[in-house]
C-alpha positions in Angstrom: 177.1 278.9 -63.2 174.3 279.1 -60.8 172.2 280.6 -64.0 173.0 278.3 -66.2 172.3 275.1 -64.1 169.2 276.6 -63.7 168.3 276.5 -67.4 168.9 273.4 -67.7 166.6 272.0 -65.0 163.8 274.6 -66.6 164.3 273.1 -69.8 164.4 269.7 -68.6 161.1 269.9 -66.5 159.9 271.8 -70.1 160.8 269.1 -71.9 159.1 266.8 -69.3 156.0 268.8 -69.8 155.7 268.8 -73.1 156.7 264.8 -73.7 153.8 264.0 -71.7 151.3 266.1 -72.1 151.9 267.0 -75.7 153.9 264.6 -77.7 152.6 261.1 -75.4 148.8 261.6 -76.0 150.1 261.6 -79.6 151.3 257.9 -79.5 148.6 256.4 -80.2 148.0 253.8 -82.9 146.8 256.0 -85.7 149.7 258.2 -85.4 152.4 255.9 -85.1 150.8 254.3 -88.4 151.6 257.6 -89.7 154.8 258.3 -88.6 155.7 254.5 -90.2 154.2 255.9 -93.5 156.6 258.5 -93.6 159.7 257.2 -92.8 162.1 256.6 -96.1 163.3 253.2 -95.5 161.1 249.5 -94.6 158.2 251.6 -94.4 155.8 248.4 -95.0 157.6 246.1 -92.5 158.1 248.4 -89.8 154.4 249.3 -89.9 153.8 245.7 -89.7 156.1 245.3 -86.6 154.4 248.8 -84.9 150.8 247.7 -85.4 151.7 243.8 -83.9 153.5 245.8 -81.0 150.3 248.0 -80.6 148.2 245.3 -80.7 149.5 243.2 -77.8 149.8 246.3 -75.9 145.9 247.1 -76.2 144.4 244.2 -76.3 146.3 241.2 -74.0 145.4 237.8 -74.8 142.2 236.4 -72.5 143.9 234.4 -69.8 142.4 230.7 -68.9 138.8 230.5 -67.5 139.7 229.8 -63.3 138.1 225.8 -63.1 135.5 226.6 -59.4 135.9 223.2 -57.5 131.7 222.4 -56.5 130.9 219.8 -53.9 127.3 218.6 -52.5 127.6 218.7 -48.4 124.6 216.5 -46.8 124.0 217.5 -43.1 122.9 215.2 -40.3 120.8 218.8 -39.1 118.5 220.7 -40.6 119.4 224.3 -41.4 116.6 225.8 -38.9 118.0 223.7 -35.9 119.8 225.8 -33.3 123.9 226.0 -33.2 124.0 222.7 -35.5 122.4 224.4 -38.4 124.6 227.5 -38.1 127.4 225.4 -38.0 126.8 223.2 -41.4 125.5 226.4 -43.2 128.6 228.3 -42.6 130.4 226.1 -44.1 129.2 226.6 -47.5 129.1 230.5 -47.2 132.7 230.7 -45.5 134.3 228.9 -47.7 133.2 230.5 -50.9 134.1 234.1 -49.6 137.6 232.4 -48.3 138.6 230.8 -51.4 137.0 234.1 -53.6 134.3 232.0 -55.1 137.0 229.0 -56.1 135.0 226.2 -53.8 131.6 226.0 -53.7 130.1 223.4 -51.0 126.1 223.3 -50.7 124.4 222.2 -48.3 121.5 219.5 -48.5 119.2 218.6 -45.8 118.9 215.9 -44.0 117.5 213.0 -45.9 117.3 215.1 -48.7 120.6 213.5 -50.9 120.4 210.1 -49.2 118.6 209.0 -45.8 121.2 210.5 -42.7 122.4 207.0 -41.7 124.1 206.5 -44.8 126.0 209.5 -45.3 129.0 207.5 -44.2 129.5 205.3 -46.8 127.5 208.1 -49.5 131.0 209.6 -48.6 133.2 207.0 -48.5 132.2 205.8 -52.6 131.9 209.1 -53.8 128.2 209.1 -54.5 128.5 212.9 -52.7 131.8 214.7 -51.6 131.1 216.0 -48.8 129.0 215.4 -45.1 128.5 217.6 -42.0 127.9 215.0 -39.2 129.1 213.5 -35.5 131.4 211.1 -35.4 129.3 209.8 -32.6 127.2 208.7 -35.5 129.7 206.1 -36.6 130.6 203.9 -34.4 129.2 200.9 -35.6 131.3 201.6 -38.6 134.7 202.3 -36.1 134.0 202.0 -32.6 137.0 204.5 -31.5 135.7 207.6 -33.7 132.9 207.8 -30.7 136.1 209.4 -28.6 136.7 212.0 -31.6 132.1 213.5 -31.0 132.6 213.3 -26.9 133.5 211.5 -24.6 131.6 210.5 -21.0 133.6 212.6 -17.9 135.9 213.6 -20.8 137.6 216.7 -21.0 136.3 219.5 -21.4 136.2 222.4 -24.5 140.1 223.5 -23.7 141.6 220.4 -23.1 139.5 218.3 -25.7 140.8 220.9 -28.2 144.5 220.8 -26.7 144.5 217.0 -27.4 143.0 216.9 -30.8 145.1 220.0 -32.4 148.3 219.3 -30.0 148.1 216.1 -28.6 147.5 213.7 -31.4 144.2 213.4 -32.0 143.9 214.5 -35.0 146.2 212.4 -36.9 144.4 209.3 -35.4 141.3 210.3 -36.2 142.5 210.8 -39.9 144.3 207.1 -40.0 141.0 205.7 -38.8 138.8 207.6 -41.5 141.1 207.4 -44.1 140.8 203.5 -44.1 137.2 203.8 -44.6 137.8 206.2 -47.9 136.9 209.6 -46.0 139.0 212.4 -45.0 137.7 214.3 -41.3 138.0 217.1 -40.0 137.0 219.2 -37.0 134.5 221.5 -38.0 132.6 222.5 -35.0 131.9 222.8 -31.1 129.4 222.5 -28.7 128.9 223.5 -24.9 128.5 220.3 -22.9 125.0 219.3 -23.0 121.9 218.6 -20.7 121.9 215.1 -18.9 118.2 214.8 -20.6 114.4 214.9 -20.0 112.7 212.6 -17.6 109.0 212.2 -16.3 110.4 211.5 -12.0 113.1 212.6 -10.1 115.9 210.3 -9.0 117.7 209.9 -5.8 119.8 206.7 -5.9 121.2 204.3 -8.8 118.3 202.1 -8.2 115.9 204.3 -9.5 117.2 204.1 -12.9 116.6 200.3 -13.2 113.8 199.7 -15.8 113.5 203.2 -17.4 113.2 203.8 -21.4 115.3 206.2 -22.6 116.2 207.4 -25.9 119.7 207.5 -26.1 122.9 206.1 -28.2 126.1 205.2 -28.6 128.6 205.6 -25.3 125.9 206.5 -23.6 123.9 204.0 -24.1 126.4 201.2 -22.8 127.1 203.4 -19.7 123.2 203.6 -18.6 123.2 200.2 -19.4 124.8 199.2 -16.6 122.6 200.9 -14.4 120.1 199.2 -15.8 118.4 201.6 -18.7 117.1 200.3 -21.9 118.4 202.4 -24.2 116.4 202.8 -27.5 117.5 204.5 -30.3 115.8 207.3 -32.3 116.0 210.2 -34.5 115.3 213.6 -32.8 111.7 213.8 -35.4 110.5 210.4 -33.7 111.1 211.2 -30.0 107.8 212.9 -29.5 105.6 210.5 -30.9 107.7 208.0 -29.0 107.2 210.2 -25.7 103.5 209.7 -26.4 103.0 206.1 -27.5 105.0 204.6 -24.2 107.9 203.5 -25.6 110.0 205.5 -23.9 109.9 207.5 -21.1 113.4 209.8 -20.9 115.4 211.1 -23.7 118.5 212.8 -24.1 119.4 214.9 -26.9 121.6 217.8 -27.3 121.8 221.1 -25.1 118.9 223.5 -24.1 119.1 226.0 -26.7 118.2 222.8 -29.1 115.9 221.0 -26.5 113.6 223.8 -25.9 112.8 223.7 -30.0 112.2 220.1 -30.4 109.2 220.4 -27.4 110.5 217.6 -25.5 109.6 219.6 -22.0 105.7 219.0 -23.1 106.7 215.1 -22.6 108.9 215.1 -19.7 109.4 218.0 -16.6 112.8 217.4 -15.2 115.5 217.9 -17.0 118.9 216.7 -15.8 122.3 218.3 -15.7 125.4 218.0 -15.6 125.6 216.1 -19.0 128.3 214.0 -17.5 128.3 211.9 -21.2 128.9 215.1 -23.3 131.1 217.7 -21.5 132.1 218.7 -25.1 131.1 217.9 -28.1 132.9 218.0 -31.8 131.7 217.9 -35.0 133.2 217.4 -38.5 133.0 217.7 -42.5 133.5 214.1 -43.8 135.0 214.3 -47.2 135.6 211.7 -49.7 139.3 210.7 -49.6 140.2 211.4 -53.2 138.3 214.3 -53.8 140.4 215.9 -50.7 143.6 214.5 -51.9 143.2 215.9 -55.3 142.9 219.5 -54.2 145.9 221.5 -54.1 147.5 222.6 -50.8 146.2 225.7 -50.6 142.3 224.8 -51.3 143.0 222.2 -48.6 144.2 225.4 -46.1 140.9 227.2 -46.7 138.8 224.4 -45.8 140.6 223.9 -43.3 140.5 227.3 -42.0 137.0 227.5 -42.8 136.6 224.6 -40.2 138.5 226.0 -37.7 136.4 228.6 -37.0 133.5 227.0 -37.3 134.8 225.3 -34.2 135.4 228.8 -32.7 132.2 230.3 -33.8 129.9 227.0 -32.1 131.6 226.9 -29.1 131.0 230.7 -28.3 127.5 230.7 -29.6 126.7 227.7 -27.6 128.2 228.9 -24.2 126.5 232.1 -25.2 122.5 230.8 -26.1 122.1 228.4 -23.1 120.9 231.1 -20.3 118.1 232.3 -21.9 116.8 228.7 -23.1 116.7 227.7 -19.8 115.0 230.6 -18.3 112.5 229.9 -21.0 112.3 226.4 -20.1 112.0 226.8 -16.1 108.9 229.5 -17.1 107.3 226.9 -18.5 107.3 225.1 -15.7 110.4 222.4 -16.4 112.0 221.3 -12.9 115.9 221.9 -13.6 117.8 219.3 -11.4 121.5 218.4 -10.5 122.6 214.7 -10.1 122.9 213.5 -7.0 126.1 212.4 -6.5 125.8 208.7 -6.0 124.0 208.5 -9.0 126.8 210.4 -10.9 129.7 207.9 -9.2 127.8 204.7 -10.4 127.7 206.2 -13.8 131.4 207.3 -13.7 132.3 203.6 -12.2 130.0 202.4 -15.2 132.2 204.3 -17.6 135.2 202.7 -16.2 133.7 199.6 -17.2 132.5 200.4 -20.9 136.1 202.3 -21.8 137.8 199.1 -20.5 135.4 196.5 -22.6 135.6 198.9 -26.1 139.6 198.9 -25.4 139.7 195.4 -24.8 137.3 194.3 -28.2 138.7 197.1 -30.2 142.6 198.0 -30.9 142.0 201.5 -32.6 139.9 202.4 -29.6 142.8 201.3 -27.0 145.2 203.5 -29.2 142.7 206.2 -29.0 141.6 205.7 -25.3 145.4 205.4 -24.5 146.4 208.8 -26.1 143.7 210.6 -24.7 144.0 209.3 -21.2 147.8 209.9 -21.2 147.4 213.6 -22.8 144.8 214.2 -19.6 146.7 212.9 -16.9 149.6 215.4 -17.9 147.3 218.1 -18.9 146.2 217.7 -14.8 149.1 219.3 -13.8 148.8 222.5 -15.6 145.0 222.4 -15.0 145.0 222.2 -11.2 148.2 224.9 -11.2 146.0 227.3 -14.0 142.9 227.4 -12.5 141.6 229.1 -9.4 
């Protein structure tokens, strides 16, 4: 018995064998046409039938050409700026090796599409489909999406992220864009930034009344208080403005960025803590139906893509400030702290300003409300967390 089961597994490995490498390299085309010749009965139709079968086999129809979805993406920051260029190029390279070449943003320099200050509404009609940009930029368009770029003695990276992803801030940043025709996102992070370049020292609020400064938004209402005239310019017109008298501080961004631009050839001290920007987001302004026509998952890569930009700027930002300011302090810049009745009469001056833009403006009351309830909770944890 034991012999005989043992032929039959030999012959059925033989057979095994021989099926596949003797009779299957044999069933091929041409000799299936052959074997059809041959047979006695519907020789001509089942050759026919064969060759069709054969056919599809071999050759498979060509399946649909894959449609790649191509947007223009101005930027607000030229590609050889520190941190704020990295940020708006990666954009276009992340998302075309996330989606496997099916989006295609690029990027266009500033004033290179249309002039920076109207990206907004470039946006908004569709005339481009995408823009890399602060919100702080628009606030004469919407007053509250100032509170989405930074906010003055705001929280700080963490919590400004815990709020936005987990508190509610995104969803009313998106019902205040979406009015306008755009569709925001969060797609990047800074450190918080310097306090900003000034040709004295300071020692008390009063010392601020009747200074120049180059400076915008939130900022420029708080150091209106204290008596500031706040002038606003764009970053390639502050040197020349240094020089000509018409202003003589200026706050921009954080050191890494500062120490490019030159302003410490205009102005020694340089003033920290940057009480108006302890964080700082950024976003990819997209036109509302251009965003609402992509499918789910095209929306998830961008999306994605964004989220990491916001990852990737906040680390190399915390990262790139040491060795700025050691460059900056060889070169003879005077690195100085806020005394701190100078930074309580700004922080009493911000009291003042949040209470005015709530009071003239109902989205920034929702906005200001949310936030300021998500902080005083977030306290709790924070003093019990931290050391």
């Amino acid at each position: 018995m034991r012999t005989a089961v043992i032929g039959i597994v030999i012959g059925s490995v033989v057979g095994v064998m021989l099926g596949t490498t003797v009779i299957a390299p044999r069933l091929t085309p041409e000799a299936s046409k052959a074997a059809i010749k041959q047979a006695k009965d519907g020789a001509e139709a089942e050759k026919v039938d064969v060759e069709k079968e054969h056919q599809e086999i071999i050759m498979p129809p060509a399946g649909p050409t894959r449609a790649v979805i191509r947007w223009r993406m101005a930027s607000a920051y030229a590609s050889s700026m520190p941190l704020l260029g990295s940020m708006a190029k990666r954009i276009g390279k992340n998302i075309w090796e996330v989606s496997d070449g099916g989006i295609e943003i690029k990027m266009f320099e500033p004033g290179q599409m249309v002039p920076t200050e109207d990206m907004f509404e470039a946006v908004a009609s569709g005339a481009i489909e995408a823009a890399f940009s602060s919100p702080a930029l628009w606030d004469g368009k919407a007053p509250a999406v100032a509170l989405f770029a930074s906010v003055p003695f705001g929280p700080s990276p963490d919590e400004y992220m815990a709020w936005y992803y987990f508190g509610g801030g995104s969803t009313l940043m998106l019902d205040i864009y979406r009015k306008q025709g755009i569709h925001s996102i969060a797609c990047g992070m800074t450190a918080p930034a310097a306090a900003g370049w000034f040709r004295r020292a300071f020692t008390t609020p009063d010392d601020l009344n009747g200074i120049k400064m180059r400076t915008r938004g939130l900022t420029a209402d708080v150091m209106g208080k204290l008596g500031v005239t706040a002038i606003d310019l764009k970053e390639a017109d502050i040197f020349m403005a240094f020089e000509d008298g018409r202003i003589d501080a200026a706050e921009f961004s954080l050191p890494v960025i500062d120490a490019q631009l030159g302003f410490h050839d205009m102005a020694g001290h340089y003033y920290f803590p940057g009480w108006h920007r302890p964080a700082t987001f950024f976003e990819l302004m997209i036109n509302k139906d251009k965003w609402d026509a992509l499918p789910r998952s095209k929306k998830s890569q961008i999306e994605t893509v964004c989220g990491d930009n916001v990852r990737f700027g906040l680390a190399e930002s915390e990262a790139a400030q040491y060795e700025a300011l050691k460059e900056l302090t060889s070169k003879g810049v005077k690195i100085k702290r806020w005394p701190a009745q100078i930074m309580t009469a700004m922080q009493d001056a911000w009291r003042t300003v949040a209470a005015e833009k709530a009071t003239a403006d109902a989205d920034f009351r929702i906005v200001w409300r949310s936030l300021s309830d998500f902080r005083k909770n977030y306290e709790v944890w924070k003093e019990l967390s931290r050391p």
